[in-house]
TIKOLMAR-671196 format. One record per residue (C-alpha): x, y, z; residue in one letter; residue number from 1; chain. Coordinates in Angstrom, 1 decimal. Layout:
<atoms>
X  Y  Z  A  NUM  A
...
</atoms>
This chain:
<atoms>
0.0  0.0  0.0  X  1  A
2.8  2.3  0.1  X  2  A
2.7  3.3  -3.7  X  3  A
-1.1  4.1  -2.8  X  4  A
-0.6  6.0  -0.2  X  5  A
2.3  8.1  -1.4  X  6  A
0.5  9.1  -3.9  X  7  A
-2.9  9.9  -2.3  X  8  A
-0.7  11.6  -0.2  X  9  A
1.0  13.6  -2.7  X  10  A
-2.5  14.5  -4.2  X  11  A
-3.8  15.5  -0.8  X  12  A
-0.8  18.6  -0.6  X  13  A
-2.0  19.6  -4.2  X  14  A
-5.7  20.0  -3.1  X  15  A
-4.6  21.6  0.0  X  16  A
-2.8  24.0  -1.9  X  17  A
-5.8  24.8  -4.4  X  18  A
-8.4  24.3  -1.6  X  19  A
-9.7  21.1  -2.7  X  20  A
-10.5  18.7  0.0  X  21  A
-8.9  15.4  1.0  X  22  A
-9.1  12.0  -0.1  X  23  A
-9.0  9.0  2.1  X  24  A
-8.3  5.1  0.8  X  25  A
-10.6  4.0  3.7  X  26  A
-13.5  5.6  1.9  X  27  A
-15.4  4.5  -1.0  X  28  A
-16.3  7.6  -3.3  X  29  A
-12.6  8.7  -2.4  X  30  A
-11.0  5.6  -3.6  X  31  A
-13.4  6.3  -6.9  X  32  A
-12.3  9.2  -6.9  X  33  A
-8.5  8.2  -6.9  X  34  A
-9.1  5.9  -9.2  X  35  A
-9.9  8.5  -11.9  X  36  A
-7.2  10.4  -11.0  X  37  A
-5.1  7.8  -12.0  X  38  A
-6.7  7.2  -14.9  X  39  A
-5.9  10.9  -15.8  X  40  A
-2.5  10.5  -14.8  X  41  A
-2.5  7.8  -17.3  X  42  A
-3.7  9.5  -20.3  X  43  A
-1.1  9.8  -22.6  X  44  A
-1.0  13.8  -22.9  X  45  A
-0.5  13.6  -19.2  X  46  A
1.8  10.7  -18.9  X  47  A
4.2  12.1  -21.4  X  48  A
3.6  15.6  -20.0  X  49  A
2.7  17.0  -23.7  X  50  A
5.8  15.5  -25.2  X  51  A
8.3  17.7  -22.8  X  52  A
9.5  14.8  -20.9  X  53  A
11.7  11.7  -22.3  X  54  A
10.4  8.3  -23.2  X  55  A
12.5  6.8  -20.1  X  56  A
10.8  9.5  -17.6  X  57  A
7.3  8.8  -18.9  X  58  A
7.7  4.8  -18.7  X  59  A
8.8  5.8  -15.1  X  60  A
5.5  7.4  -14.1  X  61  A
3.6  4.8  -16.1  X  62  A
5.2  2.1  -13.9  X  63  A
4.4  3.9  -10.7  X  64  A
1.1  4.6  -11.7  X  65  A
0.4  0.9  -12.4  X  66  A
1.6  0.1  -9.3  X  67  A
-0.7  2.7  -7.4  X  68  A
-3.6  1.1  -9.3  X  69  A
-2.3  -2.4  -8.8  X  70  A
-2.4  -1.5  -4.9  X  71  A
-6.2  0.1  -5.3  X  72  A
-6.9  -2.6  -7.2  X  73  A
-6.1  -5.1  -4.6  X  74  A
-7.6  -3.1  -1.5  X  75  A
-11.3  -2.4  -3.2  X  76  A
-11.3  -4.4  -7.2  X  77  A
-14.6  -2.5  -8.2  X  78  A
-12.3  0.2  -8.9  X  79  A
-10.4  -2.3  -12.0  X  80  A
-13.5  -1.1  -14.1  X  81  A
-12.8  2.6  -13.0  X  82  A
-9.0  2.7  -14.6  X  83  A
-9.8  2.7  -18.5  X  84  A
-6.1  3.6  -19.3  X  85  A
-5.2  0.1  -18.2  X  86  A
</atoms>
């Protein structure tokens, strides 16, 4: 769960910072929630940051990423059917 929660963690200081509110694994919409964030994430205008990033940082992020959904998959696996990208 530590991919998970690094990076629900991470997502947490960026709504703090535009006053969005908090999300929490332990709760269901949350972890919906999550689950299309990292579906975003995954997209590949995102993933490859437009094209400013190289091919070896992008496969980076797309390797944590499945292993944050991997982890989400494994703690609630409704949220497989959430996570189009994959």
């Amino acid at each position: 769960m530590k991919n998970l929660t690094d990076y629900v963690n991470q997502r947490n200081s960026w709504n703090a910072i535009f006053g969005g509110k908090g999300l929490d694994i332990n709760n269901a919409a949350d972890r919906k929630q999550i689950a299309g964030c990292i579906d975003a994430d995954l997209s590949p205008e995102n993933l490859h940051c437009d094209g400013e990033i190289s091919q070896a940082e992008a496969q980076r992020k797309y390797r944590r990423l499945v292993k944050v959904a991997n982890e989400l998959f494994k703690l609630d696996p409704a949220m497989r059917k959430e996570v189009y990208e994959l």
